[in-house]
N, C-alpha and C positions, 0 to 999 in steps of 0.2 A: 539105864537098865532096860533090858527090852522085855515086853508085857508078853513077850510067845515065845513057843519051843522053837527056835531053828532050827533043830535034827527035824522038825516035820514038815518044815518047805519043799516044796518042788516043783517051784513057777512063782513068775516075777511077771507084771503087767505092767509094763512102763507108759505113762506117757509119753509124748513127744519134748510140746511147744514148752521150754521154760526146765526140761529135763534133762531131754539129749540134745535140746539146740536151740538156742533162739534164733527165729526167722532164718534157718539153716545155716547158724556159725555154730559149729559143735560145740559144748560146755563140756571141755576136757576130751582127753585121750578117748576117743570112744571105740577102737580097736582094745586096745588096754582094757578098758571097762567091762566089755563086751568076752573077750576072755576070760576074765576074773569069775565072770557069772557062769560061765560055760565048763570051767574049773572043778565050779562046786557040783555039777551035774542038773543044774537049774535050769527051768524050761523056760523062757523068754518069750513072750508077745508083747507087743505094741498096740496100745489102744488111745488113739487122739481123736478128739472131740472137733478137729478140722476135715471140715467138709470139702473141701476145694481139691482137693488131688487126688490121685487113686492112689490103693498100695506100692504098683508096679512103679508108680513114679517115686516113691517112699524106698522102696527097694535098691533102684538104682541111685537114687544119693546115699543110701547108708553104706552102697559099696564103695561109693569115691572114699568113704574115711575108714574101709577096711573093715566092715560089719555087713557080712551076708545074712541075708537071714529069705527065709521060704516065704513065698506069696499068701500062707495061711496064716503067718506072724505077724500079719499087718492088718490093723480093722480100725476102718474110720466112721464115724457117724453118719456117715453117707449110707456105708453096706448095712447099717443096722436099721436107718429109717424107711431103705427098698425091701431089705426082709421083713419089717414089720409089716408093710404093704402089701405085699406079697402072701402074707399069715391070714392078711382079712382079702384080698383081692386076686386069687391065685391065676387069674387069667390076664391077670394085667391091664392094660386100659389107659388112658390120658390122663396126665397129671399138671399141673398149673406147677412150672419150678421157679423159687426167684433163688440162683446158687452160680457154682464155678462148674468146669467140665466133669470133678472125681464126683457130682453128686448126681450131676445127669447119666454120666457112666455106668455108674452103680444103679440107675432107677433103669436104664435102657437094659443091660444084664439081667432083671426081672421082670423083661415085658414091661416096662409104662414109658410110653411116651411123652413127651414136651407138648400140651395142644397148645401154647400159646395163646394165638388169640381168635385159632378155630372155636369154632360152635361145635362143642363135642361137649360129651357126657363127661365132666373133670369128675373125676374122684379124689382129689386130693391139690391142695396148695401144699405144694411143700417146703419149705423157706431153710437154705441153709446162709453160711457168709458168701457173698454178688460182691465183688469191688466196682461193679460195675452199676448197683444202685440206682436208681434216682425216680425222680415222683412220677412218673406214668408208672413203673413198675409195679411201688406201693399202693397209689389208688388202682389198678386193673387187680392186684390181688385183694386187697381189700374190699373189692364190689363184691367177687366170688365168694369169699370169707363171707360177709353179710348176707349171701343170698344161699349160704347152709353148705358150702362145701367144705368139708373138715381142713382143719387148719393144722398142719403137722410139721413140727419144728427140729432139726437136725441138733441141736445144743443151744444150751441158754446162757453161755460165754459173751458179756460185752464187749469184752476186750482180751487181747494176746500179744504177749511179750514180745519187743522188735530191738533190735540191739538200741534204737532210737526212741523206745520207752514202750507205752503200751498202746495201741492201735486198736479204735473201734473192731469187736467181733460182729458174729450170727444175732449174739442178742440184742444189738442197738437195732437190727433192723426187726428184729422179734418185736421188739417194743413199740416200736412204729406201727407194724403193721395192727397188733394189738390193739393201739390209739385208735388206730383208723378206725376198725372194724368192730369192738367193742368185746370180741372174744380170746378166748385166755388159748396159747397154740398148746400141743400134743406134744411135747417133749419127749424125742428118746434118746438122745446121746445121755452123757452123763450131768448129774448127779442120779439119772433112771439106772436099772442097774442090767438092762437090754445088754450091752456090749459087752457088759461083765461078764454075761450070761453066757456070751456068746465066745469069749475067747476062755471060759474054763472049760466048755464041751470041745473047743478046740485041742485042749492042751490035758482033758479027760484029767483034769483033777480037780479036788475038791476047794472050797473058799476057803477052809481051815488051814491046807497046806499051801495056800495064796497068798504073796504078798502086792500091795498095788502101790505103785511108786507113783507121785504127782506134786503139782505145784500147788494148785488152785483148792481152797477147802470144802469151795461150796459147788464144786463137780467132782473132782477127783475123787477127795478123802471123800466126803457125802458119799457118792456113787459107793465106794471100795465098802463103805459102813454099809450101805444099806442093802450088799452082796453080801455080807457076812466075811468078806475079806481082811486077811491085816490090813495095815496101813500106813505108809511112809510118805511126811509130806519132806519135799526140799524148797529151800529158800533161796534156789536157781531162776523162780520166775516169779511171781507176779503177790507172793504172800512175804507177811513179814513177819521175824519171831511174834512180836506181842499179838498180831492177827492170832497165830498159831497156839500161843499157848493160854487163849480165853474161847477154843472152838472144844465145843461138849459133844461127842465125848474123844478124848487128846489122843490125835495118830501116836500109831504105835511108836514108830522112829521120827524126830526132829533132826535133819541135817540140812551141813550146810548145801552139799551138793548130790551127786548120781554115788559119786564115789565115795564119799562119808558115810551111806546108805549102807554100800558093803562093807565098809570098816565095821559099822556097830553090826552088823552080822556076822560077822570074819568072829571078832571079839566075842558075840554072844555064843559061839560053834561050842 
């Protein structure tokens, strides 16, 4: 039985990884899916806690499977950690990055540069998921880190669903660096409720008439709770029933998948 009025929805916040797709194999009809929401007059964004790609590239895979959607429908912890940057450093300035291209992307978009391993003023270590890793990266950010440069973290995901199981995230290297340097990073992706914030002023409605679809309980659902959002967790990625049904206090909808989500909605109409 669902805990909220459906007649007062009008926006869906989906996750991505573990939702719409693991490591981009769709989980189900997502043309299909994607209609169904669109159907009920339901306003759609996309909010995942991966840092490596931009929207634009988010974009053009969800067209390969028949789901267009606008460059404002798309927001990754990338675009939320350079806006938050940007809120305290409006003029932008050198930043220390250990990440993939969607996070340099997004800090280059608000004025901050990569200084690397210039002798510049860094204002910022900002550590998203790097496949690319390894110990010079973490001891050069960790000297910085120790010698008072804020340490600000893109998501605190250790791991993300791959059709080949779950694969070190952003957080294994969060914790790393952590070790090294002695200090706790600046979290804004989620369970912060930054992105939330940021795709309800997009979608100009309120967290009451919100609902936030996710896999993970201690970003998604967390984040979605601590927005004042509904909350739908599915059992598509990385959570399992019994996980799910001893987290306090219990998502709104438990389903199995994207599209069980809309049934117990359809149902509750």
């Amino acid at each position: 039985m669902l805990t909220f009025d459906v007649s007062q929805l009008r926006g869906l916040i989906l996750d991505m990884d573990g939702v719409i797709w693991k490591k981009y194999q769709p989980l189900g009809d997502l043309r299909a899916i994607f209609k169904r929401i669109a159907d009920h007059g339901w306003d759609v964004l996309l909010a995942t806690n991966n840092s490596t790609q931009t929207p634009e590239h988010y974009g053009e895979l969800l067209a390969k499977f028949g789901v267009v959607l606008s460059p404002w429908q798309i927001i990754n912890s990338s675009q939320a950690a350079a806006q938050h940057l940007s809120e305290t450093h409006p003029q932008g300035g050198a930043v220390h990055i250990i990440g993939e291209d969607g996070l340099r992307q997004a800090l280059a978009k608000t004025g901050f540069h990569d200084a690397n391993n210039n002798a510049e003023d860094i204002l910022a270590v900002v550590v998203g998921l790097d496949l690319t890793v390894n110990y010079q990266k973490i001891h050069h950010a960790a000297k910085l880190i120790r010698a008072g440069v804020p340490f600000i973290a893109t998501n605190p995901d250790k791991t993300f669903p791959t059709p080949q199981g779950l694969a070190p995230g952003a957080g294994t290297i969060i914790a790393a660096l952590e070790a090294a340097s002695g200090m706790k990073a600046k979290v804004i992706g989620k369970p912060q409720s930054d992105m939330y914030q940021i795709a309800l002023k997009r979608m100009g409605i309120s967290p009451e008439e919100t609902l936030v679809i996710g896999d993970r309980l201690e970003t998604d659902i967390a984040g979605a709770q601590n927005a004042g959002c509904h909350s739908a967790l599915v059992l598509s990625g990385v959570t399992t029933l019994e996980e799910a049904q001893t987290w306090r206090p219990v998502p709104n909808i438990i389903a199995q998948n994207l599209s069980k989500v809309l049934d117990a909605l359809e149902a509750g109409e």
